[in-house]
TIDORO-699930 format. One record per atom (N, C-alpha, C, CB): z, y, x; residue in three letters. Coordinates in steps of 0.2 Angstrom, whole numbers, plus 2048, in hexadecimal, padded with zeros to 3 digits. Atoms other than C-alpha are relative to their C-alpha. Glycine has a CB too. Layout:
ZYXala;...
This chain:
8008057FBunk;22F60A087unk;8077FC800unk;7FD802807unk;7FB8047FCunk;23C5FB08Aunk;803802805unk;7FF7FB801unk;7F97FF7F6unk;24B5FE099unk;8057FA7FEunk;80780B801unk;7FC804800unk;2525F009Dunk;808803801unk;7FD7FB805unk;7FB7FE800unk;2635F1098unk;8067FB7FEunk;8008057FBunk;7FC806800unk;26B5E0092unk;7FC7FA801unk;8038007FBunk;805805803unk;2635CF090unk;7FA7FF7FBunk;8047FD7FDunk;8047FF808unk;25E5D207Eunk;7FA805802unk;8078057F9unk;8057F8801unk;2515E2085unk;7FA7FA806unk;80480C806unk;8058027FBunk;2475D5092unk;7FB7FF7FCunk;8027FA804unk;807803803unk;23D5CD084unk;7FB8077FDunk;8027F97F9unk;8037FA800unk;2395E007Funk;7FC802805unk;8048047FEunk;8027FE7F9unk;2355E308Funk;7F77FC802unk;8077FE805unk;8058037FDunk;2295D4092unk;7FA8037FAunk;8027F9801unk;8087FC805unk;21E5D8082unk;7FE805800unk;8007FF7F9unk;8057F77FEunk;21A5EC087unk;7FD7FF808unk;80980A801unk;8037FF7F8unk;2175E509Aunk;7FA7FF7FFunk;8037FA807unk;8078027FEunk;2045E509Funk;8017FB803unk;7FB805804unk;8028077FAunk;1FB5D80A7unk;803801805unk;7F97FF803unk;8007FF7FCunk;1FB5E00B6unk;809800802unk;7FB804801unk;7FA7FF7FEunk;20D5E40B5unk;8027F8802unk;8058047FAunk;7FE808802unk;2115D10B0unk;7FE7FE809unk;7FA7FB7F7unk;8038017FAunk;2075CE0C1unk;806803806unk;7F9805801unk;7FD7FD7F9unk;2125D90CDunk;8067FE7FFunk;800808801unk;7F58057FFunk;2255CF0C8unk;7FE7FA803unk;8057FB7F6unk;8008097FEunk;21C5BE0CDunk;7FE802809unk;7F77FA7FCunk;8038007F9unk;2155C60DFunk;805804805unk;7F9804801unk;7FC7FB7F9unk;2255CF0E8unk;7FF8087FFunk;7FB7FE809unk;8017F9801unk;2255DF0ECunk;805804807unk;8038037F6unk;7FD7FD7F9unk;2325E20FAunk;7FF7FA802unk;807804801unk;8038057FAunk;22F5D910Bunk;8047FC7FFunk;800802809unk;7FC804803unk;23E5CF103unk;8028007FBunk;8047FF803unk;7FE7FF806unk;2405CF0F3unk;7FA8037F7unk;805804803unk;8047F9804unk;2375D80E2unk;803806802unk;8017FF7F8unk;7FF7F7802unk;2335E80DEunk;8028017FBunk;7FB805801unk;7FC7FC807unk;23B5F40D2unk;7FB8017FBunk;805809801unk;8077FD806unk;22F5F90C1unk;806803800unk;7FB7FB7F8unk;7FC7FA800unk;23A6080C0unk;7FE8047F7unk;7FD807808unk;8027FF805unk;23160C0B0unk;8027FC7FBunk;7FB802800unk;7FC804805unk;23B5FD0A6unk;807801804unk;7FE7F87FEunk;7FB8017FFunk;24B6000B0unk;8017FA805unk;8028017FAunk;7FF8067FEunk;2485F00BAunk;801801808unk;7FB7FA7FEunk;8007FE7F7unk;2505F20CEunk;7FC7FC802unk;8087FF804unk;8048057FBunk;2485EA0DBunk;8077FA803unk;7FD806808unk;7FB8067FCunk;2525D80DFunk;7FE7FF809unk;7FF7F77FCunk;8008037F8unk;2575D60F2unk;8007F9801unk;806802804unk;7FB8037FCunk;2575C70FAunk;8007FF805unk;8017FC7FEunk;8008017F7unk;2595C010Aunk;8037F7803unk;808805803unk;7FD8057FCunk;25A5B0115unk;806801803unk;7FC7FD804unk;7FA7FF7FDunk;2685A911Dunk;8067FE7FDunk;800806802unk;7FA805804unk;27859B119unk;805801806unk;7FF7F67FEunk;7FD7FD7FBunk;2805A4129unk;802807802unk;7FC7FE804unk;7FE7FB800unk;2815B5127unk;7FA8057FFunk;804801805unk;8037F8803unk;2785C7122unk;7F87FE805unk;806809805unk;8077FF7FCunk;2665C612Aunk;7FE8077FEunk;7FA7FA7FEunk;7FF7F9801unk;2675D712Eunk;7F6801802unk;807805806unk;8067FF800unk;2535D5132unk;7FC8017F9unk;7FE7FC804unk;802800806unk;24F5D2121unk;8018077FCunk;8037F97FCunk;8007FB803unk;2595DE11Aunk;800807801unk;8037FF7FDunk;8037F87FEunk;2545EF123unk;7FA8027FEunk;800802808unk;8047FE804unk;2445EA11Eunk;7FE8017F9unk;7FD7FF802unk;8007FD807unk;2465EC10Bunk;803805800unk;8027FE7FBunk;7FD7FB801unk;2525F910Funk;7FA807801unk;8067FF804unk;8047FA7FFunk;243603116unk;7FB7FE7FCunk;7FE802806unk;807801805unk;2365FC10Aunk;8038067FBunk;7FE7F67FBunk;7FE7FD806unk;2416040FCunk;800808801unk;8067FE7FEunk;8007FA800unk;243613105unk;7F9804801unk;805802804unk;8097FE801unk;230616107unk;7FF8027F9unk;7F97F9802unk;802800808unk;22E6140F4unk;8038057FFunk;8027F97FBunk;7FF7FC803unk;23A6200EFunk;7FD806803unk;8057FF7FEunk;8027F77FCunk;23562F0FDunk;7F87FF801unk;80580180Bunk;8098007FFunk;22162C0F8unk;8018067FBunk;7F97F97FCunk;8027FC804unk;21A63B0F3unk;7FB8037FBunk;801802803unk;8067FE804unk;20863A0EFunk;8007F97FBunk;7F8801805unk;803803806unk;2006300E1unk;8067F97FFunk;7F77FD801unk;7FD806800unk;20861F0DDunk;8057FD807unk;7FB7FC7FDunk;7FE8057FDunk;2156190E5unk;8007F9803unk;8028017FEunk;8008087FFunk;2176080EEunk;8037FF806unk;7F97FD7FFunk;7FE8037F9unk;21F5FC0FAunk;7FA7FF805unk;8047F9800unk;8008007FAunk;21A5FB10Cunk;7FE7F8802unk;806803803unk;8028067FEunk;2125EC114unk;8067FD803unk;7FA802803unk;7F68027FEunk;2235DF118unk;7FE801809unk;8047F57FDunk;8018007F9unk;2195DF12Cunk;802809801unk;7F67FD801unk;7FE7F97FCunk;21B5F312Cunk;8087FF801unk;7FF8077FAunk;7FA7FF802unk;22D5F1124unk;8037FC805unk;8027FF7F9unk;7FF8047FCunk;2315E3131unk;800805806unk;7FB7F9800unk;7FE7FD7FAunk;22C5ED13Funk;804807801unk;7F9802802unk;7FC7FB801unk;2335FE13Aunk;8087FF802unk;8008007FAunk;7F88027FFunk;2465F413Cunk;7FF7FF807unk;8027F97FCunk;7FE8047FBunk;2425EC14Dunk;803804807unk;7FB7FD802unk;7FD7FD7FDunk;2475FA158unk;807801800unk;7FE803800unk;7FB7FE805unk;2545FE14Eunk;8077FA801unk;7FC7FF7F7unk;7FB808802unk;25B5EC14Cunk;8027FF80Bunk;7F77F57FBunk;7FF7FF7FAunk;2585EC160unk;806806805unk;7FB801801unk;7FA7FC7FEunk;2645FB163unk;8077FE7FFunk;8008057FDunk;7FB802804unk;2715F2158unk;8037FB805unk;7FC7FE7F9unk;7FE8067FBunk;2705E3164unk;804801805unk;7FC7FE803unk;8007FF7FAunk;2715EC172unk;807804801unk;7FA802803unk;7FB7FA7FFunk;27F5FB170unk;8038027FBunk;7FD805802unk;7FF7FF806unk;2835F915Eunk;8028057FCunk;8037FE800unk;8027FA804unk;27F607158unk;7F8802801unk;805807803unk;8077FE7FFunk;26E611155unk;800807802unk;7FC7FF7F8unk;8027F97FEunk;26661F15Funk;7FB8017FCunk;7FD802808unk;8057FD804unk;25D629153unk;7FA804803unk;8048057FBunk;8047FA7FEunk;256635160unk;7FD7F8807unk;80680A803unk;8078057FBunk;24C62516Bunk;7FC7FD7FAunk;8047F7805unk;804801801unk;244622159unk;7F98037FFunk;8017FE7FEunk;8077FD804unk;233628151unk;7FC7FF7FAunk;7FB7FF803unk;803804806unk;228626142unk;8047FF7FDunk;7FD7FA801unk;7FD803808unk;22B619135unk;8097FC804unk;7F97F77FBunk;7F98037FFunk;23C613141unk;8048067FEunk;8027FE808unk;7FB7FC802unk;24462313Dunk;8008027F8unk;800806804unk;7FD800809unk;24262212Aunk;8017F97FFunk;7FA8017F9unk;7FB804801unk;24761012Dunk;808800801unk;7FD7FC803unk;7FA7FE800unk;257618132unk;8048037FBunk;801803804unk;7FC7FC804unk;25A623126unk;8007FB7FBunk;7FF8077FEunk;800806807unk;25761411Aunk;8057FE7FFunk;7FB7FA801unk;7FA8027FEunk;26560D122unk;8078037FEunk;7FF803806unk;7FA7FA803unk;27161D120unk;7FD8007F9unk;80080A805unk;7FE802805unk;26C61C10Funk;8027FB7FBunk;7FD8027FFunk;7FB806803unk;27260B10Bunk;8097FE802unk;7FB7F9804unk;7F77FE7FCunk;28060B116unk;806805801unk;8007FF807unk;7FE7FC801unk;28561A119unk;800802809unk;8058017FBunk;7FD7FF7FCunk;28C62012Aunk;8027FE805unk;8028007FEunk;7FA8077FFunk;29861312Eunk;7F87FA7FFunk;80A7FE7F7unk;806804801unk;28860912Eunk;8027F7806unk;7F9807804unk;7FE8087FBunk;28D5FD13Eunk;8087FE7FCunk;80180180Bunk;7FD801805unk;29E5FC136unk;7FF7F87FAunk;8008067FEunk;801806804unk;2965F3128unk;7FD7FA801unk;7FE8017FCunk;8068057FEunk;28A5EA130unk;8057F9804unk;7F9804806unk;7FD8057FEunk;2995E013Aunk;8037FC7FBunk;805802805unk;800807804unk;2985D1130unk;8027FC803unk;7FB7FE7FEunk;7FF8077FEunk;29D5BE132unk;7F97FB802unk;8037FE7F9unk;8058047FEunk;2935B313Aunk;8047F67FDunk;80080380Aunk;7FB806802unk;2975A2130unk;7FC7F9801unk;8027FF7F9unk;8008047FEunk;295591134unk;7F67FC7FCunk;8077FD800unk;808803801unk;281588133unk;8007F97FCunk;7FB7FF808unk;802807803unk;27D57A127unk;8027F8801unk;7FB801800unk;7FD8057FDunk;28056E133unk;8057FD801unk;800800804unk;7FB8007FDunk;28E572138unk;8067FF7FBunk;801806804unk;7FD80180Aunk;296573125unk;8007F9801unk;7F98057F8unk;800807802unk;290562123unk;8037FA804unk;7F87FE800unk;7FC8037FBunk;29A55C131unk;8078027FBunk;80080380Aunk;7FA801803unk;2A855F127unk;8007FD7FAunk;8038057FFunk;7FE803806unk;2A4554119unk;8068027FBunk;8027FB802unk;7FB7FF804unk;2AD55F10Funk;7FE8067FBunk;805802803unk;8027FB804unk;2A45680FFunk;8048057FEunk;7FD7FC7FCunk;7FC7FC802unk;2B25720FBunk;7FF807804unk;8087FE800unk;8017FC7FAunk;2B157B10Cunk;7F7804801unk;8027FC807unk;8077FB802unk;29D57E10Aunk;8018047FAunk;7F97FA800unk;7FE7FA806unk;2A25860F8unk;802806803unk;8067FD7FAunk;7FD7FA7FCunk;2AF591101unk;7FA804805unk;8077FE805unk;8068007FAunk;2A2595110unk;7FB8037FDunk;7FE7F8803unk;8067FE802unk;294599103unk;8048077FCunk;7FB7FA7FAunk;7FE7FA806unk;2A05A40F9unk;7FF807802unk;8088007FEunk;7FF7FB7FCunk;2A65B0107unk;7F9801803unk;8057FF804unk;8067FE7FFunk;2935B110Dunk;7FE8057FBunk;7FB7FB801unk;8057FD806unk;28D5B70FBunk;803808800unk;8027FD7F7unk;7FC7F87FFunk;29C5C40FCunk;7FD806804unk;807800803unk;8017FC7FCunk;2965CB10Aunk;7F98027FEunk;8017FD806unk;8077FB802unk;2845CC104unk;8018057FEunk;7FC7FD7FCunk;7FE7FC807unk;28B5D40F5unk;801808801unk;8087FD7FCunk;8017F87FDunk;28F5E4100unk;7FB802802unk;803800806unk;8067FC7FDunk;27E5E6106unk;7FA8017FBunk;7FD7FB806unk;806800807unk;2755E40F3unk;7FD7FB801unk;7FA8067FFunk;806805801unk;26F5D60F5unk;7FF7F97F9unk;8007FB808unk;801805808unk;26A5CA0E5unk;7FF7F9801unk;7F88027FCunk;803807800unk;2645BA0EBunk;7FF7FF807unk;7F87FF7FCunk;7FF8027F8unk;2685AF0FBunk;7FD7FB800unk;807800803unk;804802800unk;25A5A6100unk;8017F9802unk;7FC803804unk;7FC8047FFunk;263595101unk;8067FC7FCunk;802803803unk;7FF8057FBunk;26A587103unk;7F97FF803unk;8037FA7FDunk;8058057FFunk;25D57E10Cunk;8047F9801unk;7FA802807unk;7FF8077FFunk;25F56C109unk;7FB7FB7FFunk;8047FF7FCunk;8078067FEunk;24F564110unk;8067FA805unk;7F7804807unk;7FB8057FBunk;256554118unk;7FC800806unk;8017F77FDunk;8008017F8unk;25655212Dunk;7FC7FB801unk;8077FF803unk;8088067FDunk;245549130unk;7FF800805unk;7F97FF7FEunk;8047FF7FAunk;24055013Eunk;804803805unk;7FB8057FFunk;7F97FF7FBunk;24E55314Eunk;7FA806801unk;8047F9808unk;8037F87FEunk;23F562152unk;7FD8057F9unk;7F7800807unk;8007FD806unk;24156A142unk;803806800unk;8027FC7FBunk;7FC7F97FDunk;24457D144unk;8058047FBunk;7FA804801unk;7FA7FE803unk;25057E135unk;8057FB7FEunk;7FE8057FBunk;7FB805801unk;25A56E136unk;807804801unk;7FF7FB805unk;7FB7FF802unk;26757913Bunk;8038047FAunk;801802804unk;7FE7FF808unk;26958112Aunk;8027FD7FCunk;7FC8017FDunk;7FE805806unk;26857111Funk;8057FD802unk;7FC7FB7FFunk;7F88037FFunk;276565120unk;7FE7FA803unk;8057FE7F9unk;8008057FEunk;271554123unk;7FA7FB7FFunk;8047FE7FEunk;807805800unk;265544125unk;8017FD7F9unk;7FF7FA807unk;7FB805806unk;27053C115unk;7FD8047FAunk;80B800801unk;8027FE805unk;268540105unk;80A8017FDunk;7F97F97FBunk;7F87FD801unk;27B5420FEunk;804804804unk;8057FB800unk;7FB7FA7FDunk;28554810Aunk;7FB8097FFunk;8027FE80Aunk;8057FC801unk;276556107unk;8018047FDunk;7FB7FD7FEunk;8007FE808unk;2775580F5unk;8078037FFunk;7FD7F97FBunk;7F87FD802unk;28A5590F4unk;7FF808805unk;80A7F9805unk;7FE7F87FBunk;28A568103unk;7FC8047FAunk;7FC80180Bunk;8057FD801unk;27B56E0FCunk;8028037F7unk;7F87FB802unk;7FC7FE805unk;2835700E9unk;805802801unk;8027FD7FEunk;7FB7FE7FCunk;2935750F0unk;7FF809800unk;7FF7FD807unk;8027FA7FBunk;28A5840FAunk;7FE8047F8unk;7F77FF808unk;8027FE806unk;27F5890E7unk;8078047FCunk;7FE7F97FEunk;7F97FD805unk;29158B0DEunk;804806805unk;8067F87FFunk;7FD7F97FEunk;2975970EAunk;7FF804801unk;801802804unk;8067FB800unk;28B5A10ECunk;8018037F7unk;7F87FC802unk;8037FF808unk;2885A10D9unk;8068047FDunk;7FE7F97FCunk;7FA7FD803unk;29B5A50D4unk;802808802unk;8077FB803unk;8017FB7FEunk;2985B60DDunk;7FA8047FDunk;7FF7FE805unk;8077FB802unk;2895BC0D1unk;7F97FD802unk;7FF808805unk;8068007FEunk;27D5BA0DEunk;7FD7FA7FEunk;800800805unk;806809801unk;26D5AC0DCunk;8037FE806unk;7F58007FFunk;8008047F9unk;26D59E0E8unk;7F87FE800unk;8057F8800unk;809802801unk;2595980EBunk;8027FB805unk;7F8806802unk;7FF8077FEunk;25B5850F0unk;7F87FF802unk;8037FA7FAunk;8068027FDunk;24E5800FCunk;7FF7FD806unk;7FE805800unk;806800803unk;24057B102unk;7FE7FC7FBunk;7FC7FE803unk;800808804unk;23A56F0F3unk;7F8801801unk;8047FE7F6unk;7FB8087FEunk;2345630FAunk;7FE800806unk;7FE7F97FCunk;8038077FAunk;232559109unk;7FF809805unk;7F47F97FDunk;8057FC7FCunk;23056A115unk;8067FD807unk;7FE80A7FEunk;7FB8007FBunk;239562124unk;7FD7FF808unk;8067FA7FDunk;8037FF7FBunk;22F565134unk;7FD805801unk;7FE7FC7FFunk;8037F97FEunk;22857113Funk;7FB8017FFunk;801802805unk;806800801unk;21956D143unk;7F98007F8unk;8007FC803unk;806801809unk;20C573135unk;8048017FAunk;7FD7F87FDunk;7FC803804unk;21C57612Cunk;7FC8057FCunk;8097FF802unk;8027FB807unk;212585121unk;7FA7FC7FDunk;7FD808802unk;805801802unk;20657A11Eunk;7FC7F97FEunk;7FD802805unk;8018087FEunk;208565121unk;8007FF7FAunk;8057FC804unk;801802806unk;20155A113unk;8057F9802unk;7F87FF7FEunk;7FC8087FEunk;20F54D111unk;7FD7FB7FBunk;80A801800unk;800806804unk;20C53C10Dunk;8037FB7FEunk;7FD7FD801unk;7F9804800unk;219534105unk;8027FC7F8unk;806805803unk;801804806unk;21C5250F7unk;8078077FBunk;8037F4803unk;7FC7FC805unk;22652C0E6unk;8097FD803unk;7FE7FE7F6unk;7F88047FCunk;2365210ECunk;801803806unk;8007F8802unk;7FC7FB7F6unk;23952A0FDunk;8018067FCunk;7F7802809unk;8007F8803unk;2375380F2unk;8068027FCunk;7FA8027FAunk;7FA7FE808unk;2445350E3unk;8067FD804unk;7FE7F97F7unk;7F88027FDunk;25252D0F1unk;801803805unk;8027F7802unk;7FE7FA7F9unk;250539100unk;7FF807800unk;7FB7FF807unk;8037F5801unk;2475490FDunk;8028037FCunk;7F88027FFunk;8007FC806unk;24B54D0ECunk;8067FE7FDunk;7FA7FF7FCunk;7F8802804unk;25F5470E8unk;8048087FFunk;8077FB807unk;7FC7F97FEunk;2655590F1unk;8008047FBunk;7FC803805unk;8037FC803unk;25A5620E8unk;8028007F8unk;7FA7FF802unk;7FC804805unk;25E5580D8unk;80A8057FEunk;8027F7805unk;7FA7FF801unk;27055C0DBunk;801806801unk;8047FC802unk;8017F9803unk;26F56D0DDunk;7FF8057FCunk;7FF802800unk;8057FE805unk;2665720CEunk;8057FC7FAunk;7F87FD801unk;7FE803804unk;26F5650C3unk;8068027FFunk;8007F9801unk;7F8800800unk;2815670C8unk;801807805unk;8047F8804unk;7FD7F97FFunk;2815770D3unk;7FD8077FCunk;800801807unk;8037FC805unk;27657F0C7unk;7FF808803unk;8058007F8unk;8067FB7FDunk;26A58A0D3unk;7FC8027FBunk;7FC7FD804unk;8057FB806unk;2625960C9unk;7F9802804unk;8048097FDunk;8087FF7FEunk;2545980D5unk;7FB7FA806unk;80080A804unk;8028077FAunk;24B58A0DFunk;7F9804804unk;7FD7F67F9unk;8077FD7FEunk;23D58F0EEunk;7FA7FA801unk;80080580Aunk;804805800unk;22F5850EEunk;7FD7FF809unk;7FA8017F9unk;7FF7FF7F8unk;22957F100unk;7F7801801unk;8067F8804unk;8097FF7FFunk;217583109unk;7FE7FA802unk;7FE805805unk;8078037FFunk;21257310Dunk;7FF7FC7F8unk;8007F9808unk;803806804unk;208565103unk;8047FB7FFunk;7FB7FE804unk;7FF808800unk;20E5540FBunk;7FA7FE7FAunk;8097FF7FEunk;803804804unk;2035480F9unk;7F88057FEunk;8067FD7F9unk;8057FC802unk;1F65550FAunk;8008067FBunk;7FC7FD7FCunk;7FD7F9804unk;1FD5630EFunk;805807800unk;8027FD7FBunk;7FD7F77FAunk;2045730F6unk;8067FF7F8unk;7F680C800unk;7FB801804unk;2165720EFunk;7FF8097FAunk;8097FE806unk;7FF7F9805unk;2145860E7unk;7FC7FE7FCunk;7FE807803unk;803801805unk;20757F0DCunk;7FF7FA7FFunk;7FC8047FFunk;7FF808802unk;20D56D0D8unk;8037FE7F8unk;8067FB807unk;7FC803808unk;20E56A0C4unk;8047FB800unk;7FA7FF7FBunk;7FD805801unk;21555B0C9unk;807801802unk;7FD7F9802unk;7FB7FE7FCunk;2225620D3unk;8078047FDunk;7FD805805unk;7FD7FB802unk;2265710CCunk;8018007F9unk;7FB806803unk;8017FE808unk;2225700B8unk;8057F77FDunk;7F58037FDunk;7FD806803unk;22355C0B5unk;8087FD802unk;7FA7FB802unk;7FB8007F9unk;2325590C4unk;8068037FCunk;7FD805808unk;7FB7FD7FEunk;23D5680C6unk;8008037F6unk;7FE806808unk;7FF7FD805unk;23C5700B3unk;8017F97FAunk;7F98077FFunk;800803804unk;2385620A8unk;8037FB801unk;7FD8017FFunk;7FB8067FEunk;2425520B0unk;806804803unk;7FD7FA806unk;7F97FE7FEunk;25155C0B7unk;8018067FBunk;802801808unk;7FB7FB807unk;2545690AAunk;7FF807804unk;80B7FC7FDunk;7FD7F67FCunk;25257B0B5unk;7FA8027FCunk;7FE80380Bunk;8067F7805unk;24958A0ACunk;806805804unk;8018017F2unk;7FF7F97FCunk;24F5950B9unk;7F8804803unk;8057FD807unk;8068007FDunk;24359D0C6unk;7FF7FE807unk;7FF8067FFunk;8008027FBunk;2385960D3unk;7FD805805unk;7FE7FB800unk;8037F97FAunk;2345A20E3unk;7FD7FE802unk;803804806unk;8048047FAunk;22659B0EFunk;803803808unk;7F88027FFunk;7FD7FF7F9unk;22C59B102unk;7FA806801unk;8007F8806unk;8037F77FCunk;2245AD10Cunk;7FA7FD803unk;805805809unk;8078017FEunk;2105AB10Bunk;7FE7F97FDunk;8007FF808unk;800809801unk;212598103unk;7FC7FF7FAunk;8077FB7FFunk;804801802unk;20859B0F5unk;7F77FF800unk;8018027FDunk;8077FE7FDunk;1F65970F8unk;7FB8007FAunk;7FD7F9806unk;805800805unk;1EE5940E5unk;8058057FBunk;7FD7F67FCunk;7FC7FC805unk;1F45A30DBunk;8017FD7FAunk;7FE8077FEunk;800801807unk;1EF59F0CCunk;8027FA7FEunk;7F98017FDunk;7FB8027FEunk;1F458E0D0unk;8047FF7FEunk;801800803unk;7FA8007FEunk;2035910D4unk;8058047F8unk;801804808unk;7FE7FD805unk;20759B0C4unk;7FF7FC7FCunk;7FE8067FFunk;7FF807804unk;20258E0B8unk;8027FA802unk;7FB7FE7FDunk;
């Protein structure tokens, strides 16, 4: 059997995979991220939201998806549902808040193999590493009209991932500011299709000179709360090609994002995760990416769809 070992062993790799294997790279596998096929050598990629710092919620729960998988002992292995692995942390994350540090002996259950999950990532010195930076929000970047400083600003964020394994940072978002009750305006940067795209490029290259992926997102149009998993937008191709889609454009073009998320609502009637016009004619074939695309958490609704 193939073990992925350089470049050159992937296409080996892909012609021995089964179907079903071929099946389990496109669907996840930890509550953030894929899973490992351990039988070609392929790890499990982390990633994680967040253009502000560590989202220590995300990543306790792959830290304990992973450690479920490897401490199974009957029949086939496998990850944990991401709602177990989500709850498993919350105590946990809640002690942290509160006294910074963890009492092992106030937990139970799956919270005390969420701890040792913990001490096997971190070790010890666990809060130690966990005191991280807290850096400035999208917004707040874009008030400085100064792409050099969102580059720096993305760099030292990646660094910091880089300590915790993480592969891929879920980010930029650079939906434009449509909606003043839009629950992640503070992320993006601005109502200005440019000023947008310069930060939003910028942020891509920093990140990226670090290893890590960047995943530029939503595309497209997800810039509202209400219904935001779900709203069918209606909106002419010219609103499309001078507001919504420059950012994105220029992230991809010039900051050369290697992974783009596709977003959960509708345009024009077509659920962005499975929009050939979007995704295949759009984003691959008019701007030139052959990277990969992730759907946003839950956002595919037509599998099959969405794979062709």
């Amino acid at each position: 059997m193939s073990i992925l070992k350089d470049e050159a062993s992937i296409s080996e790799i892909l012609s021995s995979m089964t179907l079903e294997e071929k099946a389990k790279m496109t669907t996840g596998g930890l509550p953030y991220g894929t899973g490992a096929m351990e039988n070609y050598g392929i790890p499990a990629a982390i990633f994680s939201d967040s253009i502000s710092g560590i989202n220590f919620r995300q990543l306790i729960a792959n830290y304990y998806a992973m450690h479920k998988r490897r401490t199974e002992q009957e029949g086939r292995p496998s990850y944990p549902h991401i709602l177990e692995c989500l709850r498993a942390g919350e105590k946990i994350l809640d002690q942290l808040r509160r006294d910074h540090r963890i009492h092992p002996e106030e937990l139970k259950g799956e919270e005390i193999e969420c701890y040792h999950a913990i001490l096997e990532n971190l070790g010890e010195d666990y809060y130690e590493k966990m005191r991280v930076t807290s850096f400035p929000s999208g917004t707040l970047l874009a008030c400085t009209w100064d792409p050099d400083t969102a580059g720096r600003t993305a760099n030292a964020l990646a660094r910091e991932f880089d300590t915790f394994g993480i592969d891929l940072i879920m980010g930029p978002n650079v939906n434009i500011q449509r909606d003043p009750l839009g629950g992640r305006n503070f992320e993006s940067y601005s109502e200005d299709p440019f000023l947008t795209g310069e930060m939003g490029r910028a942020f891509v290259s920093g990140i990226q000179q670090t290893g890590i992926l960047a995943d530029v997102k939503h595309f497209a149009v997800n810039n509202q709360e209400k219904e935001r998993k779900g709203i069918d937008v209606h909106i002419p191709e010219r609103v499309l090609r001078e507001i919504y889609y420059p950012a994105f454009k220029k992230c991809i073009q010039e900051g050369h994002s290697e992974t783009v998320m596709s977003a959960y609502n509708r345009i024009n009637g077509v659920p962005c995760s499975s929009s050939k016009k979007l995704l295949d004619e759009l984003l691959r074939k008019e701007w030139g990416f052959d990277g990969m695309i992730v759907s946003d958490w839950g956002g595919v609704y037509e599998r099959i769809e969405s794979i062709l």
